[in-house]
N, C-alpha and C positions, 0 to 999 in steps of 0.2 A: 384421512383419505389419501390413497396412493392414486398417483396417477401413470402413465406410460405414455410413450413418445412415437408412432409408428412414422419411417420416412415413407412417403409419397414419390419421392422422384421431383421431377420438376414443379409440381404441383405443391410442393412446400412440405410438414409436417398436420401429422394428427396425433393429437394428445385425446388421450383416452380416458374417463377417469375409473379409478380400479376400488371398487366397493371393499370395506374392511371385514374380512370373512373369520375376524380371531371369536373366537366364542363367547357370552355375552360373561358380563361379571359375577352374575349369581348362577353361576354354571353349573358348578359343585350340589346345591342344592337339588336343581334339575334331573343331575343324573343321579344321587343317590335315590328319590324319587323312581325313579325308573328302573333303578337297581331292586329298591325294594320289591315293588310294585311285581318284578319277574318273580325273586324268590318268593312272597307271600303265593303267589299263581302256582308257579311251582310244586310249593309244599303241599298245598292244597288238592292238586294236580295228584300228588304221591300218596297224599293221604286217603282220597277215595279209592283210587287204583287198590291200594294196598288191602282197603277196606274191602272193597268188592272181591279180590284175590281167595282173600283167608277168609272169609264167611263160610265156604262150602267145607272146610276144615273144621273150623269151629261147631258145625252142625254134627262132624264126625267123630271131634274128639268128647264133646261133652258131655255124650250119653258112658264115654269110656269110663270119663272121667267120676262121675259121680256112681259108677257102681262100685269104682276102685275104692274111692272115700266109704260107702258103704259098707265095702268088704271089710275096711281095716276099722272103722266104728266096729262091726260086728266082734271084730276079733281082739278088740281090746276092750269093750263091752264084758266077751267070754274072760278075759283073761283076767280081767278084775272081780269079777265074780269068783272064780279059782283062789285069787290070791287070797276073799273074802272067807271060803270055805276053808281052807290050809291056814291063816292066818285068826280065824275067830275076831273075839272081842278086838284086837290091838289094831285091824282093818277099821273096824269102826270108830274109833276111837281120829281118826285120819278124814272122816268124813264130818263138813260141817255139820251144826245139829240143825234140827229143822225148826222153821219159824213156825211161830205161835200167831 
């Protein structure tokens, strides 16, 4: 404990005492605590934002998305069929046989 000395004048001296304001000893703990505590809020914070953001995208890309994949099914569907017809017996032969 610090203390301080104020002069008065005639009236003599006032000692003061001066409270110890250094940070406590498990400090470090306290603030990572605290530090966490922002970033999990944070991320959290980013992560629904982000969520709520890109949903109305996602509604727009996925009908895209899966006619595309059906185009290229279709079109390699066709194409193996082709190679099937050009190629006879030897295409067959590339395909597993079927269960029993």
């Amino acid at each position: 404990m610090w203390s301080a000395s104020v002069d008065l004048g005639e009236v003599g001296w006032l000692i003061v005492a001066i409270p110890d304001f250094s940070p406590p000893s498990h400090g470090w703990i306290i603030f990572t605590g605290w530090i966490a505590m922002i970033l999990a809020g944070s991320s959290l914070v980013s992560l629904y934002a982000a969520r709520r953001l890109s949903r109305p995208l996602e509604l727009m890309i996925e009908p895209a998305l899966f006619k595309e994949f059906c185009d290229a099914f279709t079109r390699a569907r066709n194409s193996a069929d082709k190679a099937a017809d050009l190629r006879g017996s030897e295409f067959s032969l590339l395909r597993p046989a079927p269960r029993r």
